[in-house]
N, CA, C and O atoms as a DFTB+ gen file, in Angstrom:
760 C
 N C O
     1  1      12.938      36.289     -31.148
     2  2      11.989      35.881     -30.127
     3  2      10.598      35.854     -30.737
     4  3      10.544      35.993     -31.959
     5  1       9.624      35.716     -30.156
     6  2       8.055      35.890     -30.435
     7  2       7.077      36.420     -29.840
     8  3       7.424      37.596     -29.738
     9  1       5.652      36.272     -29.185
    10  2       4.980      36.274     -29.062
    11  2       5.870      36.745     -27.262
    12  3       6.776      36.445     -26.484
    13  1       4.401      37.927     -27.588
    14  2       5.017      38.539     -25.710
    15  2       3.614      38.110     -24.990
    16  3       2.498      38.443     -25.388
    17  1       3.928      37.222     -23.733
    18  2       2.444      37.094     -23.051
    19  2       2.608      37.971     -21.245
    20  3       3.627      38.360     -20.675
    21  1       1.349      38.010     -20.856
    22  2       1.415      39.158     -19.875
    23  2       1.838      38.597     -18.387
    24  3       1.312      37.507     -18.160
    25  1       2.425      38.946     -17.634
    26  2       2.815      38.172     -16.163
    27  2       2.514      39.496     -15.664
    28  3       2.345      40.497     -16.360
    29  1       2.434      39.381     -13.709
    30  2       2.420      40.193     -12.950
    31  2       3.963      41.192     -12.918
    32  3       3.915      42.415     -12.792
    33  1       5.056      40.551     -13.031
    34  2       6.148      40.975     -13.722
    35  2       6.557      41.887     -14.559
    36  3       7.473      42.700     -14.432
    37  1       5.747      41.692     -15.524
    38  2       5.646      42.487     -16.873
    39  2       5.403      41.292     -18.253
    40  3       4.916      40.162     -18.219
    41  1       5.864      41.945     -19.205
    42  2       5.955      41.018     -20.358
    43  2       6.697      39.752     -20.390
    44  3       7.450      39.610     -19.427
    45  1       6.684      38.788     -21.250
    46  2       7.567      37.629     -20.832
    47  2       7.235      37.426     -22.751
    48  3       6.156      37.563     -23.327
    49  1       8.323      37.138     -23.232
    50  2       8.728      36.790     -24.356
    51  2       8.682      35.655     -25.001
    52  3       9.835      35.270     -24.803
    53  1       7.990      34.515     -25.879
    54  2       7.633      33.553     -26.001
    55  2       9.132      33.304     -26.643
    56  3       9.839      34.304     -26.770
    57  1       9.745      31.808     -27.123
    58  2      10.665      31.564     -27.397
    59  2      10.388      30.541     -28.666
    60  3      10.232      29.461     -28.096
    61  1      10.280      30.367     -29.733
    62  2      10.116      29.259     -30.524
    63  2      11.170      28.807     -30.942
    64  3      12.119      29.470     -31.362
    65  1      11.062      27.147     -30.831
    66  2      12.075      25.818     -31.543
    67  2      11.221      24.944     -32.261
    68  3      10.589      23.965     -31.865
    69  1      11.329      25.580     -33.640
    70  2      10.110      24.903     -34.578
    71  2      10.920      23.328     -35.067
    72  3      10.257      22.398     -35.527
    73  1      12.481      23.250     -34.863
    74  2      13.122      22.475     -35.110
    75  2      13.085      20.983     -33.904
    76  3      13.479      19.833     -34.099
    77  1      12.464      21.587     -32.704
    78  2      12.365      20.242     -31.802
    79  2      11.184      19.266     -32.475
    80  3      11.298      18.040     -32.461
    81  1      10.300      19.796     -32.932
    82  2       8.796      18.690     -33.476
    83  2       9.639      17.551     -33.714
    84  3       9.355      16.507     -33.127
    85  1      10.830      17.594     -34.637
    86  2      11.164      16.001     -34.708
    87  2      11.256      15.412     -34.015
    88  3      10.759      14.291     -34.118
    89  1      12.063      15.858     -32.684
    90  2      12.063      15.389     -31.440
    91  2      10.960      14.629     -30.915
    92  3      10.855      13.406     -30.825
    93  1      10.084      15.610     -30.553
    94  2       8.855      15.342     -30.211
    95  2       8.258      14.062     -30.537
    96  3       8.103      13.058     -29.841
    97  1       7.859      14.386     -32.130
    98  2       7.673      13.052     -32.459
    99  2       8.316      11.717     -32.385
   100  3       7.525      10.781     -32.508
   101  1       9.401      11.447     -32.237
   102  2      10.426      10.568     -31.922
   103  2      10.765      10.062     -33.315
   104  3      11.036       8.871     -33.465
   105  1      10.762      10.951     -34.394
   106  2      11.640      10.721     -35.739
   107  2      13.009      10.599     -35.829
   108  3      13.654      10.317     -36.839
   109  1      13.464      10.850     -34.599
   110  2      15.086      10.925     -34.368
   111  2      15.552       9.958     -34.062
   112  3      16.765       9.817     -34.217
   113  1      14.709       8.848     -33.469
   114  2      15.064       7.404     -33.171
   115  2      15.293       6.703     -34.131
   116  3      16.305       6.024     -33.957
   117  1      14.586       6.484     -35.514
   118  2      14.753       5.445     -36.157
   119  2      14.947       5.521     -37.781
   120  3      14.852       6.741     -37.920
   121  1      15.095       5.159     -38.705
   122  2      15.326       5.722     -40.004
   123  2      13.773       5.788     -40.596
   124  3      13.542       6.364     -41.659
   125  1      12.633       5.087     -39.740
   126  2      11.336       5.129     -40.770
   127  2      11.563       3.304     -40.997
   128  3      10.656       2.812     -41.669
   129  1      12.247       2.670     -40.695
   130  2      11.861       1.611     -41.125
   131  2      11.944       0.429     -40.420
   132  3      11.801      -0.743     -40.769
   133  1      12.342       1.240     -38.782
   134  2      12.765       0.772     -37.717
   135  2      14.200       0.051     -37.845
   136  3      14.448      -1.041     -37.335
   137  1      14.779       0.538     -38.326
   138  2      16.598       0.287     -38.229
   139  2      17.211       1.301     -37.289
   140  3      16.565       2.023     -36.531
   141  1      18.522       1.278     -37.419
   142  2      19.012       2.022     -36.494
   143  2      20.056       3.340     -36.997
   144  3      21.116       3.287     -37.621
   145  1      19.226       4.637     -36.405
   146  2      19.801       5.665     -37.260
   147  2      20.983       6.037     -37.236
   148  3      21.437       6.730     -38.147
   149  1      21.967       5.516     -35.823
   150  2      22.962       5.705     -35.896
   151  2      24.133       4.525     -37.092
   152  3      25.269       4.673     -37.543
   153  1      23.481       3.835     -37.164
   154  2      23.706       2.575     -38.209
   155  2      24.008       3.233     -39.458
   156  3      25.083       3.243     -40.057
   157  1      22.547       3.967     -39.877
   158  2      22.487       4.386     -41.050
   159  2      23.255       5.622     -41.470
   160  3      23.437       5.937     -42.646
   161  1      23.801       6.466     -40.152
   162  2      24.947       7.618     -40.184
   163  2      26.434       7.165     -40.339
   164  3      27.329       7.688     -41.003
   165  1      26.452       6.390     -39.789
   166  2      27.751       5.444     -39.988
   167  2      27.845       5.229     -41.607
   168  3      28.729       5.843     -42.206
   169  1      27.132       4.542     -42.188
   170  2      27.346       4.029     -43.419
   171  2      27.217       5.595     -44.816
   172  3      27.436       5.519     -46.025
   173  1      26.748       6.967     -43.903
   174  2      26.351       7.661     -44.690
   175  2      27.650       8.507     -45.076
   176  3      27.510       9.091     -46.151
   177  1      28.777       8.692     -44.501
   178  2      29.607       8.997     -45.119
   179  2      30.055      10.407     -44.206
   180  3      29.391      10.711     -43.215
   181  1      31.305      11.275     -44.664
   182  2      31.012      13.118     -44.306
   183  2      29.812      13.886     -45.011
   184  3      29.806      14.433     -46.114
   185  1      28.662      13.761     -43.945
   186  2      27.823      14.763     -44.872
   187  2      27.196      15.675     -44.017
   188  3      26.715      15.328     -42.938
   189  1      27.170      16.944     -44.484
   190  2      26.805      18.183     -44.068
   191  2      25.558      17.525     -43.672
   192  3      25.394      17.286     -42.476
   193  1      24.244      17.050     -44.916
   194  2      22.792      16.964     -44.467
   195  2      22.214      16.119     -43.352
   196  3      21.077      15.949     -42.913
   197  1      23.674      15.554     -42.993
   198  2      23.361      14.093     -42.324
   199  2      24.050      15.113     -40.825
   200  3      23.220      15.057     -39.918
   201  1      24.518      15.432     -40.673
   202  2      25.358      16.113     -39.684
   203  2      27.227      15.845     -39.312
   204  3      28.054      16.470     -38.648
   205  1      27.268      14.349     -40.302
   206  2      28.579      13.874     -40.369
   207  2      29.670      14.597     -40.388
   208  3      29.997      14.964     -41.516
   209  1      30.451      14.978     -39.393
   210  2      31.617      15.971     -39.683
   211  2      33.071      15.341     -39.767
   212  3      33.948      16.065     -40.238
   213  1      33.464      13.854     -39.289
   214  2      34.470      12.947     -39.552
   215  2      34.198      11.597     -39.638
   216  3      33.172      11.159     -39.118
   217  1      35.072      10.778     -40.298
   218  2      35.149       9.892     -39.682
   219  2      36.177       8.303     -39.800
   220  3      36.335       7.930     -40.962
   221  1      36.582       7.758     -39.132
   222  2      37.934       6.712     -39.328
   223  2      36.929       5.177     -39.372
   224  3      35.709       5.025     -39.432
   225  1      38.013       4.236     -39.314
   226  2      37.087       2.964     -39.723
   227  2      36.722       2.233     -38.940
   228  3      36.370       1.090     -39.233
   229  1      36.711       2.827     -37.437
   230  2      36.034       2.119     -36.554
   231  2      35.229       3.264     -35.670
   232  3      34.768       2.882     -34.594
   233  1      35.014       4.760     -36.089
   234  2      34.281       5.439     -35.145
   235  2      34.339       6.504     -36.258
   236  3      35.312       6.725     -36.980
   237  1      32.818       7.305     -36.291
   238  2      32.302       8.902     -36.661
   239  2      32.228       9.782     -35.796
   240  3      32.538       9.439     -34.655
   241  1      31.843      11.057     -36.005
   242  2      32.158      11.668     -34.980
   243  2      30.556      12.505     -35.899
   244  3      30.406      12.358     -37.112
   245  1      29.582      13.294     -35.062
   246  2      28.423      13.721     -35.978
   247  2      27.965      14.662     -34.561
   248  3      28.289      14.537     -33.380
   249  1      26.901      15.827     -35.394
   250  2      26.736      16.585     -34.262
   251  2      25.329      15.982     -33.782
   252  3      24.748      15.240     -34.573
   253  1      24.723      16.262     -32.494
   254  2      23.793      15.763     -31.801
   255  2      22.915      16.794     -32.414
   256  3      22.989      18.015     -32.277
   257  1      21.641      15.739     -33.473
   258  2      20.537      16.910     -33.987
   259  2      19.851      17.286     -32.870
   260  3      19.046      18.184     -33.115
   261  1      19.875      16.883     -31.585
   262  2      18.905      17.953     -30.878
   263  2      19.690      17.915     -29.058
   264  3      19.567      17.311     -27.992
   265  1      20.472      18.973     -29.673
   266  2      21.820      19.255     -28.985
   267  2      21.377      19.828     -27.377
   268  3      20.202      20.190     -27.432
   269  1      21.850      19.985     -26.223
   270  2      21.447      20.664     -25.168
   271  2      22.521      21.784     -25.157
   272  3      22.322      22.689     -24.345
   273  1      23.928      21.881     -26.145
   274  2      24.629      22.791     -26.035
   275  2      24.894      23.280     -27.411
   276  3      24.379      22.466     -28.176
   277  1      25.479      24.266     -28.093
   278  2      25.735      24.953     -29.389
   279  2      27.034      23.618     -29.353
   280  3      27.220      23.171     -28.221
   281  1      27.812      23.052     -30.364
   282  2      28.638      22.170     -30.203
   283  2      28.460      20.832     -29.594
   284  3      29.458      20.206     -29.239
   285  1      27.226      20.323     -29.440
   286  2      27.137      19.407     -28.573
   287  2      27.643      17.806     -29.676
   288  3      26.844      17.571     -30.582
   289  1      28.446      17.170     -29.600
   290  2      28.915      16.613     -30.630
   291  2      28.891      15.033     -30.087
   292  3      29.097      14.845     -28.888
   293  1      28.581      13.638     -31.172
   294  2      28.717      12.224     -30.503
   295  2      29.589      11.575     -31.047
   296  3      29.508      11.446     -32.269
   297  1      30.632      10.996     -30.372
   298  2      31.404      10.135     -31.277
   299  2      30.974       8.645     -30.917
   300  3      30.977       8.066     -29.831
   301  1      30.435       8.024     -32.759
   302  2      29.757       6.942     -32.583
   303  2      30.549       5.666     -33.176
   304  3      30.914       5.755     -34.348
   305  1      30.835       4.525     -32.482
   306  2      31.357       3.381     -33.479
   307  2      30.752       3.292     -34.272
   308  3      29.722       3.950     -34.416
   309  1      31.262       2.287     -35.214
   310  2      30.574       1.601     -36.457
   311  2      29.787       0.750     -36.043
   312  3      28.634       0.725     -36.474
   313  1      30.261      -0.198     -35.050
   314  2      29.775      -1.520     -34.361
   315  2      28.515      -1.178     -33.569
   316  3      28.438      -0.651     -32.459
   317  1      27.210      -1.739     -34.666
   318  2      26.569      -1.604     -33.904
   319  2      26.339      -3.044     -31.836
   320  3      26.431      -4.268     -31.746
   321  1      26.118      -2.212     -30.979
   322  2      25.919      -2.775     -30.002
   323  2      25.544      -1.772     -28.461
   324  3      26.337      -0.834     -28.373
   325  1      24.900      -1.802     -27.732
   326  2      24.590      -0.647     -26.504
   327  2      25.171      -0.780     -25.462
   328  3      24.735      -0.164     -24.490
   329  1      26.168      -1.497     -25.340
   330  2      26.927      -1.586     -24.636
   331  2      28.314      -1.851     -24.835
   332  3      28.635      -2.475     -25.847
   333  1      29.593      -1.298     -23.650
   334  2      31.111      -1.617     -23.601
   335  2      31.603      -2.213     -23.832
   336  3      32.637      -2.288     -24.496
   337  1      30.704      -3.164     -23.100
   338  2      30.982      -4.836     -22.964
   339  2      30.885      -5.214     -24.514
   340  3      31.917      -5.771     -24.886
   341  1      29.747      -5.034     -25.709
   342  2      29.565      -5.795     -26.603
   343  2      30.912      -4.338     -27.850
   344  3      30.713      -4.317     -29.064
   345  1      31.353      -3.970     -27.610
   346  2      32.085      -3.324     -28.593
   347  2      33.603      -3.844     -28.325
   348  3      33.828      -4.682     -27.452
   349  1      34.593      -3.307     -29.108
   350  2      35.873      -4.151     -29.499
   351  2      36.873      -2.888     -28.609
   352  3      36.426      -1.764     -28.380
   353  1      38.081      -3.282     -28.246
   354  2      38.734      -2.743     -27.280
   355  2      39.151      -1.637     -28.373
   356  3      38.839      -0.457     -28.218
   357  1      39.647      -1.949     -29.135
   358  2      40.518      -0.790     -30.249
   359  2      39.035       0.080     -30.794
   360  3      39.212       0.999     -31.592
   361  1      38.072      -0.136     -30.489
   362  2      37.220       1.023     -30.989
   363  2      36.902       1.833     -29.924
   364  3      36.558       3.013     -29.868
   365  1      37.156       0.631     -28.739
   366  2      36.838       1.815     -27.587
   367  2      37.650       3.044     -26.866
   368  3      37.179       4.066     -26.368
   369  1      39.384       2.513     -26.994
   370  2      39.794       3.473     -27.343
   371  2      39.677       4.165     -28.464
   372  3      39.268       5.274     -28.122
   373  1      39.828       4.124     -29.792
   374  2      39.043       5.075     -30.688
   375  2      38.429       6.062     -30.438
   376  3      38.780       7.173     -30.838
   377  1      37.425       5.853     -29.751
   378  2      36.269       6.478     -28.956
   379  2      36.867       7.447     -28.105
   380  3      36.475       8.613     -28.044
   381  1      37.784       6.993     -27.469
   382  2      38.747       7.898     -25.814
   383  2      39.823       8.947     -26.614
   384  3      40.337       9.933     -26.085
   385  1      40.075       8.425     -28.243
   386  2      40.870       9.953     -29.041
   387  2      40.248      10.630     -29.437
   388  3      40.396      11.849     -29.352
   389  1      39.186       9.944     -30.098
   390  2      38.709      10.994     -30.701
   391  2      37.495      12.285     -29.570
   392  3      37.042      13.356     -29.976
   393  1      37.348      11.854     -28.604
   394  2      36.834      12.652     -28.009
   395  2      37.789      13.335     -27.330
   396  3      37.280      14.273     -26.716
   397  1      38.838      13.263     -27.200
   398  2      40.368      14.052     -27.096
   399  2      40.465      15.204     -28.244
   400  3      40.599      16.396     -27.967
   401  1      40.377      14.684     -29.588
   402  2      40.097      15.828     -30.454
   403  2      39.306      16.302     -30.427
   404  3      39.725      17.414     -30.749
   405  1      37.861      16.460     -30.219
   406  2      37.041      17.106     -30.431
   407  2      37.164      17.769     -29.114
   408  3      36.412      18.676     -29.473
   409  1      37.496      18.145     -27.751
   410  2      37.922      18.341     -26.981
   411  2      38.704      19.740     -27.255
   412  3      38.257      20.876     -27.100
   413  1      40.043      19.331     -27.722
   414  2      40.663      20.316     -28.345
   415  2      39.734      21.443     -29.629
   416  3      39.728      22.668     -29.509
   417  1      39.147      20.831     -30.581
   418  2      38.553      21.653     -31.601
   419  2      37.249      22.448     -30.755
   420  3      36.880      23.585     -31.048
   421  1      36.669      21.661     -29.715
   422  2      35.835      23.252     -29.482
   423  2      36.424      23.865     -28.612
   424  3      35.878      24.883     -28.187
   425  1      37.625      23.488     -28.101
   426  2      37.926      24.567     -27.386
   427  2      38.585      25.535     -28.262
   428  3      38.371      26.613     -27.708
   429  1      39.401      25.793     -29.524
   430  2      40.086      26.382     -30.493
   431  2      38.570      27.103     -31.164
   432  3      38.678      28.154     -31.796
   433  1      37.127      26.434     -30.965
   434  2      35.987      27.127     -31.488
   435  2      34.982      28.211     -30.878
   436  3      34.618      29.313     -31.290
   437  1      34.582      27.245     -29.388
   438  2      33.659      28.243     -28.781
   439  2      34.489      28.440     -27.592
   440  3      33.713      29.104     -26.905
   441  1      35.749      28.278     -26.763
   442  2      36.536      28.414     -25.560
   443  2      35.781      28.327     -24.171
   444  3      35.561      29.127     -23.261
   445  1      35.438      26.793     -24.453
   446  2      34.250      26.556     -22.797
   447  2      35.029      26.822     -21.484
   448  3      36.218      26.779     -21.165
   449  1      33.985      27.085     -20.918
   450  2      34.990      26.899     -19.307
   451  2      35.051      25.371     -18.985
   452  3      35.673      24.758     -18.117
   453  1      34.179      24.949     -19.995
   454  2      34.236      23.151     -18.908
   455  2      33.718      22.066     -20.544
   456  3      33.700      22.460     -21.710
   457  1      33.439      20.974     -20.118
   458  2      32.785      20.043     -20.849
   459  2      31.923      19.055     -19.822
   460  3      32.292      18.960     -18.651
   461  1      30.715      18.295     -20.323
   462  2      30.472      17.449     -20.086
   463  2      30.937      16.081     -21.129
   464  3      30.905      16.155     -22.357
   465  1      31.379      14.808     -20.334
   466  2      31.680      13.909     -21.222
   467  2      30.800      12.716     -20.538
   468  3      30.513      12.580     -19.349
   469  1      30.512      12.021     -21.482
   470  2      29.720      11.155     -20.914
   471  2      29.218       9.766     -22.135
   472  3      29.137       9.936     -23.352
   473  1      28.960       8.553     -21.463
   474  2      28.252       7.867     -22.232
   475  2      27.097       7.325     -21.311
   476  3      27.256       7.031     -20.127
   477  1      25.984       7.235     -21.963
   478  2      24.494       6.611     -21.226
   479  2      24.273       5.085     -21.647
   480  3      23.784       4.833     -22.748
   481  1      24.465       4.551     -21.179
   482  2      24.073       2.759     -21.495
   483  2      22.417       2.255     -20.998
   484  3      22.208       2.174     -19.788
   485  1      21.831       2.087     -21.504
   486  2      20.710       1.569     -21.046
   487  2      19.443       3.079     -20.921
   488  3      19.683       4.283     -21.014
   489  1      18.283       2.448     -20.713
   490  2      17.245       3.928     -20.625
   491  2      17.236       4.498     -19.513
   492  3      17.391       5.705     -19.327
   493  1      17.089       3.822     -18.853
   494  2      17.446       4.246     -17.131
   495  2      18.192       5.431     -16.684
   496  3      17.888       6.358     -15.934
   497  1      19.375       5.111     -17.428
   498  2      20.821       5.621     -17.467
   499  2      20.225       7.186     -18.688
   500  3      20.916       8.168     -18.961
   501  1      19.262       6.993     -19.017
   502  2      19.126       8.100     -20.536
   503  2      19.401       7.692     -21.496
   504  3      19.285       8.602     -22.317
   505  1      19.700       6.878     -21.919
   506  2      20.128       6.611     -23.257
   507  2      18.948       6.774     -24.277
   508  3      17.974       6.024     -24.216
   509  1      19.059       7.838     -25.285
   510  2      17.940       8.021     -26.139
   511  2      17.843       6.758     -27.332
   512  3      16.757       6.202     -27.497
   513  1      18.767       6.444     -27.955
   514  2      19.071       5.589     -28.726
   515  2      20.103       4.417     -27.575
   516  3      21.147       4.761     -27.020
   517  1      19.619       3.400     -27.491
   518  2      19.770       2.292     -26.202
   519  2      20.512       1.344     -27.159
   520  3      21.550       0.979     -26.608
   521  1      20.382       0.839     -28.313
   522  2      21.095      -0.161     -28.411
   523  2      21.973       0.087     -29.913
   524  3      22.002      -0.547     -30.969
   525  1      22.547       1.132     -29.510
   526  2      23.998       1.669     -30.219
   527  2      24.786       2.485     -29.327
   528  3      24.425       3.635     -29.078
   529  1      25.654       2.073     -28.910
   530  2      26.544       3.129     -28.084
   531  2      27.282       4.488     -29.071
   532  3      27.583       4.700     -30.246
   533  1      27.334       5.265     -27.611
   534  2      27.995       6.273     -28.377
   535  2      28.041       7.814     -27.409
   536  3      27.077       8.580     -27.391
   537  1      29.347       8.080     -26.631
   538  2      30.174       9.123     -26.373
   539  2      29.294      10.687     -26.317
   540  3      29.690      11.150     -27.387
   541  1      28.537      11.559     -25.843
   542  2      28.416      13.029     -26.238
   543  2      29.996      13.601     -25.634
   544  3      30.635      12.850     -24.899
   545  1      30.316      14.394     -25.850
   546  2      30.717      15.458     -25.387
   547  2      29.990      16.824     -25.578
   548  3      29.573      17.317     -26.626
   549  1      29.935      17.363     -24.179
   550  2      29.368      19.096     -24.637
   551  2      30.017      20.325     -24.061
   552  3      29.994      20.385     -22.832
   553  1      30.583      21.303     -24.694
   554  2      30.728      22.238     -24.250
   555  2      29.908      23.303     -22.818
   556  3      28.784      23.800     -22.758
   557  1      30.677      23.315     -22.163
   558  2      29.676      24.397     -20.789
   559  2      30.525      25.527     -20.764
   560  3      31.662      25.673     -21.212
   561  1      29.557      26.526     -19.985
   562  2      30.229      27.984     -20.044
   563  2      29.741      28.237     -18.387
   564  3      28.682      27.864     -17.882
   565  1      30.662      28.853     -17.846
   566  2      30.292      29.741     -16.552
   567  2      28.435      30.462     -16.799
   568  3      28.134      31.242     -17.702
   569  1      27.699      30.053     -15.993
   570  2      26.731      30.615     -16.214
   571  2      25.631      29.871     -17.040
   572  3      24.541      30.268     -16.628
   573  1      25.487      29.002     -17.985
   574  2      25.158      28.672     -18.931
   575  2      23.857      28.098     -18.566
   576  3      22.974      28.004     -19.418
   577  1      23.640      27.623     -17.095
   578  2      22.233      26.510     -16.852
   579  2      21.158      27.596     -16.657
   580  3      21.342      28.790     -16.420
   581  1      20.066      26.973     -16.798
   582  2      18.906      27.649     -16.562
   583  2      17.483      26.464     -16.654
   584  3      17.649      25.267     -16.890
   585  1      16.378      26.983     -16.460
   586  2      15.766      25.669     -15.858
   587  2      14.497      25.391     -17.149
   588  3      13.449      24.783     -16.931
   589  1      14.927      26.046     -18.611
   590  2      14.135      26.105     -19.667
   591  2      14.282      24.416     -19.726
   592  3      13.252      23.888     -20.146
   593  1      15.483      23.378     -19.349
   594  2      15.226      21.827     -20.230
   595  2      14.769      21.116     -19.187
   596  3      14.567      19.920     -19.394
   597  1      14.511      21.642     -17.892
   598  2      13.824      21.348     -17.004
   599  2      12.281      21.582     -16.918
   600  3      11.405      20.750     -16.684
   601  1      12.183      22.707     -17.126
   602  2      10.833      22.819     -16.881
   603  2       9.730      22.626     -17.986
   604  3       8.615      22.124     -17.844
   605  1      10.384      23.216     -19.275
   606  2       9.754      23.904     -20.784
   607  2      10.319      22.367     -21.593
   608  3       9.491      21.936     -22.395
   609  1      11.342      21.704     -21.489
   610  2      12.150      20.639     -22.386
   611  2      12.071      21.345     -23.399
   612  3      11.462      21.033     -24.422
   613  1      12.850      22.647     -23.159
   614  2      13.264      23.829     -24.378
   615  2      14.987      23.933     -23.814
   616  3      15.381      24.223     -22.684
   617  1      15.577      23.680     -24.706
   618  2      17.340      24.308     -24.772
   619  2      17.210      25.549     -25.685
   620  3      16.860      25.374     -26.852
   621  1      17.441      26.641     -25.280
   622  2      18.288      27.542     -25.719
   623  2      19.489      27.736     -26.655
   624  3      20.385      28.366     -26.091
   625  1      19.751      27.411     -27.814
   626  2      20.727      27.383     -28.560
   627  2      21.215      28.788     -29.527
   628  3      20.421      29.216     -30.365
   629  1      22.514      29.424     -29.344
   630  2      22.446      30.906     -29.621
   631  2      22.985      30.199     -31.152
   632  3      23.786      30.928     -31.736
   633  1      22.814      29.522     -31.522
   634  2      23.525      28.891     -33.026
   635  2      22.748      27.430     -33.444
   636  3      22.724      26.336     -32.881
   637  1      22.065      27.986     -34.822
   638  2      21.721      26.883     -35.862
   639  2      22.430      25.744     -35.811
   640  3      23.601      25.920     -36.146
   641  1      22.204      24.831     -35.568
   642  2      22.817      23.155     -36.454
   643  2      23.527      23.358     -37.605
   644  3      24.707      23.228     -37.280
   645  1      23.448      23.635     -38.915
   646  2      24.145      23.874     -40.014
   647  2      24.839      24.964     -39.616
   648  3      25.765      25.257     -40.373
   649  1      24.684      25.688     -38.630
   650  2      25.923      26.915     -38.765
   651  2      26.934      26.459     -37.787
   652  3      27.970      27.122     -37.755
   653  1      26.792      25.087     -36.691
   654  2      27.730      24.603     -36.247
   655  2      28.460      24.065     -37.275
   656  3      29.626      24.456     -37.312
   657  1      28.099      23.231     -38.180
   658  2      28.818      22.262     -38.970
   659  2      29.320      23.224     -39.640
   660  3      28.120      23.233     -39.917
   661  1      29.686      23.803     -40.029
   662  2      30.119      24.799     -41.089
   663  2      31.331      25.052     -40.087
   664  3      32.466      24.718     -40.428
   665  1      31.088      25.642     -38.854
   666  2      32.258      26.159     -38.098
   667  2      33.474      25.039     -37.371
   668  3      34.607      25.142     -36.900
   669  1      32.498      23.981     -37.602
   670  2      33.560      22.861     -36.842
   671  2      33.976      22.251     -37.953
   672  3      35.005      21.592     -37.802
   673  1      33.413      22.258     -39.233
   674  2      34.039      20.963     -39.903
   675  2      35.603      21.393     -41.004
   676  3      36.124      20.558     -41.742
   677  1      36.027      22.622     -40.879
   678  2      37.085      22.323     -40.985
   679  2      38.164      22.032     -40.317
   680  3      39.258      21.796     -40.828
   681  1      37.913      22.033     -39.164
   682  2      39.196      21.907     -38.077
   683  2      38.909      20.179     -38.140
   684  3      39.900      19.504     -37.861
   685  1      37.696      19.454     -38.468
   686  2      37.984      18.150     -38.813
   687  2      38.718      17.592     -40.213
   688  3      39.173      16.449     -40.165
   689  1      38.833      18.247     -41.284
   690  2      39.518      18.558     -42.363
   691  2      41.112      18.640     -41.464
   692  3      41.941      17.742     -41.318
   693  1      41.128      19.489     -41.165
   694  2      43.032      19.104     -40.480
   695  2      42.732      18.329     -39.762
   696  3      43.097      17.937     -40.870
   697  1      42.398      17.534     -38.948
   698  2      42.170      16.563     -37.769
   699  2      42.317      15.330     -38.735
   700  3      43.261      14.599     -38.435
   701  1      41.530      14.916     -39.911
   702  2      42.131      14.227     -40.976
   703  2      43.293      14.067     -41.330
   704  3      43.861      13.002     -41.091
   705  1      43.957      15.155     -42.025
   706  2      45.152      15.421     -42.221
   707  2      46.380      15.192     -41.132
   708  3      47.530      14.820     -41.365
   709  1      45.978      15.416     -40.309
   710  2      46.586      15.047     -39.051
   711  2      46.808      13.554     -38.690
   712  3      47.792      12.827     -38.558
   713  1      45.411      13.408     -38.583
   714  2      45.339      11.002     -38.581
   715  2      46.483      10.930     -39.420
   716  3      47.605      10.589     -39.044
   717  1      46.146      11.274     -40.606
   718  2      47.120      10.542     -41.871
   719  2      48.333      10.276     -41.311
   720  3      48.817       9.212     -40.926
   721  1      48.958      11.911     -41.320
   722  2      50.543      12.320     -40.825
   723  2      50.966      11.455     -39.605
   724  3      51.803      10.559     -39.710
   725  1      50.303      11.794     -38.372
   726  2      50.541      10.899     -37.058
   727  2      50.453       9.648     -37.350
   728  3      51.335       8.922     -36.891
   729  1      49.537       9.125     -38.064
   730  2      49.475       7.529     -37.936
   731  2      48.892       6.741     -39.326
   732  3      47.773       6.407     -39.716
   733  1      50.147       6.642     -39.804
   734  2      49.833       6.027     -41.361
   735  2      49.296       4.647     -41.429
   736  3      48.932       4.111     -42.476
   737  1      49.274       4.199     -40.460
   738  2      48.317       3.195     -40.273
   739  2      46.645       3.121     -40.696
   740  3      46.027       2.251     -41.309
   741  1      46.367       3.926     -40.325
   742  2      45.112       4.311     -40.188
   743  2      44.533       4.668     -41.550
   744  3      45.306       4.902     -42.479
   745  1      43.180       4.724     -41.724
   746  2      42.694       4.909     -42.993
   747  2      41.495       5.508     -42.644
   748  3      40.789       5.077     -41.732
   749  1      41.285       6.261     -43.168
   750  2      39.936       6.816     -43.031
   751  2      38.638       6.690     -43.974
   752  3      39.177       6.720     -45.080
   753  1      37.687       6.605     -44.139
   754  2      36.621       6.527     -45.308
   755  2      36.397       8.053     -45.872
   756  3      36.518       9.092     -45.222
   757  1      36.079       7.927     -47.102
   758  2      36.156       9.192     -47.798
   759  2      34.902       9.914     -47.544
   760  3      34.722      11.030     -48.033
């Protein structure tokens, strides 16, 4: 925690997320050269620095750098487009397994009472990145809301970003292994 400031209450505990500034700034939108960052995650491969934890040849799966839950995870096509309508039927199911697995892997990780699943199309709708689609799923727990992303646009996260990836990405390592076995069809990028 940090910095204690004084209320009629008593003390109240300051909270720092030195990791939202990117946010803030809206560095999370674009690569710097105005392309599209989910574009550029796609093409980047499994990488820890990137957040990449799988991925097959029509959808990745990567954790949300500025997550509202510990696990908060996106499964993104390749194809870029921001809408249903403009993506291909076999990616969109794609999209409907693999958020089936990841489904299963946090529950085998953090054991939610619930999930949110969801996709946002358009800004209206939320969509932070509008013209690339792409799936969150998030883990919820009995208890878990509180009115810090309401009031403060502070989330609470009891776990680092790199210490998620570390904990989820081998159960995507068998989830690989698994594609293969179940469906030799399929190919995955290395």
């Amino acid at each position: 925690m940090g910095k204690k400031s004084g209320s009629e209450e008593g003390p109240l505990e300051s909270l720092s997320a030195p990791w939202r500034m990117r946010y803030i700034k809206g560095e999370s939108r674009t690569t710097g050269d105005g392309g599209c960052i989910l574009c550029d995650l796609s093409r980047a491969g499994v990488r820890r620095d990137r957040l990449v934890l799988y991925r097959t040849t029509l959808c990745y799966i990567v954790l949300n750098a500025f997550p509202y839950t510990s696990g908060h995870l996106m499964v993104v096509p390749h194809a870029h487009g921001g809408t249903l309508a403009s993506q291909n039927p076999e990616g969109l199911r794609e999209i409907m397994d693999l958020l089936g697995a990841c489904e299963k892997i946090l529950e085998k990780e953090y054991n939610p009472s619930g999930y949110n699943i969801g996709i946002n199309v358009g800004k209206s709708a939320g969509a932070g990145i509008q013209d690339h689609l792409h799936a969150h799923i998030l883990p919820r727990w009995e208890g878990d809301t509180n009115f810090m992303t309401t009031i403060h646009e502070v989330r609470v996260l009891p776990e680092e970003l790199l210490a998620t990836y570390d904990r989820l990405f081998p159960h995507f390592l068998c989830l690989e292994e698994g594609m293969k076995a179940d469906h030799p069809s399929r190919k995955s990028f290395p």
